[in-house]
N, C-alpha and C positions, 0 to 999 in steps of 0.2 A: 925254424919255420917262419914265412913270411905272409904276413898278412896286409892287404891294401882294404883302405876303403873310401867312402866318395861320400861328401855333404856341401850341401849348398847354405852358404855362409849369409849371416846380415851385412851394413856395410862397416861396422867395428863393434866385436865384440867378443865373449869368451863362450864355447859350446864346448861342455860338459861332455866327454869321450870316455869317460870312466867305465861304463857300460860295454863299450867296444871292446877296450881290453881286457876287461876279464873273459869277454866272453871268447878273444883270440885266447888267452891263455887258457880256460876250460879247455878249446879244442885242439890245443896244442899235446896236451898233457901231460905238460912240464909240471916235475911237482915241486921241485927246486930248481935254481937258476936266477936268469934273470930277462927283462923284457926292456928295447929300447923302442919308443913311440917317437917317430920323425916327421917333420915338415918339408916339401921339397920344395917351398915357392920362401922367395925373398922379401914376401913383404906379408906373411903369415908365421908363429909361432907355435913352440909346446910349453905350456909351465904344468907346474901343481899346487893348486891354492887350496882356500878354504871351499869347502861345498856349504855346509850348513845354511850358511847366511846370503841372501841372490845381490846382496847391496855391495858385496866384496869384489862381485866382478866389474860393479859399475865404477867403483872407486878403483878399480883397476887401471881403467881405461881412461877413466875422467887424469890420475896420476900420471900415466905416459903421454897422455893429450898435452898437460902441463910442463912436463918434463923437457918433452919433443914436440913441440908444436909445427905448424904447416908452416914454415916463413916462405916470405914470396921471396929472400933473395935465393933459393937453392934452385941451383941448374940444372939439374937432371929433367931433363922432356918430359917426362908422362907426370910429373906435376906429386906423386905422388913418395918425396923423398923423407917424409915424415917415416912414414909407413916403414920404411927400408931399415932405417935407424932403429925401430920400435923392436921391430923383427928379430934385429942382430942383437940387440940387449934384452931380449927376452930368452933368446935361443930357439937354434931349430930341433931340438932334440930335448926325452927329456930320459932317465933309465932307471927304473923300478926292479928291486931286488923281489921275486919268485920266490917265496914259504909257505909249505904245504899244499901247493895248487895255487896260490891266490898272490895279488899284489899286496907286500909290503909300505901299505899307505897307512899314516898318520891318522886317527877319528875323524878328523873335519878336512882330510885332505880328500882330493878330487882332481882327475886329469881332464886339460882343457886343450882345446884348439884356438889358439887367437889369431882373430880377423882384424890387420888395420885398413887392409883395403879392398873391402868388397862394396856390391855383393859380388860374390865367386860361386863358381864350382871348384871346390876346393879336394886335395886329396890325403890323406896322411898316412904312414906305413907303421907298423908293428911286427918288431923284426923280435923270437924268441930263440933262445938261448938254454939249455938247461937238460935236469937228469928228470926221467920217468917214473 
């Protein structure tokens, strides 16, 4: 089963989607299985980090800002080749193993949508897998 949904992004940051997919998996009702959550823009991600604490996402970002910064020599026209770099070492994808109805997430884990270059209308997909 596939599910699409639509959010309008800041201009870098991580939005908390853990909510969306369970509630695709509730309506799928897959009770085992598994559940892959995708990005379809190049300069947008999926991970799974900490939820507990809001400072993890900011060191997130502040981390890849450092890592990947803007330099003025890259070529690429729309100016925005940081973003692109950020994206592909983050991944566009992320896949969550399905037990007993629910995502197989860690205590302090949580699924995210990462923004490096908005704001956006942004879109991402949940595609499920699995026995009833």
């Amino acid at each position: 089963m596939l599910f699409d949904f639509q959010l309008q992004t800041p201009s870098q940051g991580l939005i908390d989607i853990t909510k969306e997919v369970n509630a695709a998996i509730r309506e799928s009702g897959v009770y085992e299985g598994i559940c892959v959550v995708f990005c379809p823009h190049t300069t947008a991600a999926i991970t799974i980090n900490e939820n507990a604490d809001p400072d993890v996402k900011t060191d997130f970002i502040m981390g890849l800002d450092k890592s990947f910064p803007d330099l003025s020599g890259y070529r690429h026209m729309e100016g925005n080749s940081d973003a692109h770099i950020k994206s592909s070492a983050v991944g566009a994808s992320e896949t969550v193993i399905i037990t007993k109805g629910k995502p197989l997430l860690g205590t302090w884990q949580g699924i995210y949508f990462c923004e490096f270059d908005g704001p956006r209308n942004r879109k991402f997909y949940i595609k499920i897998v699995g026995d009833r």
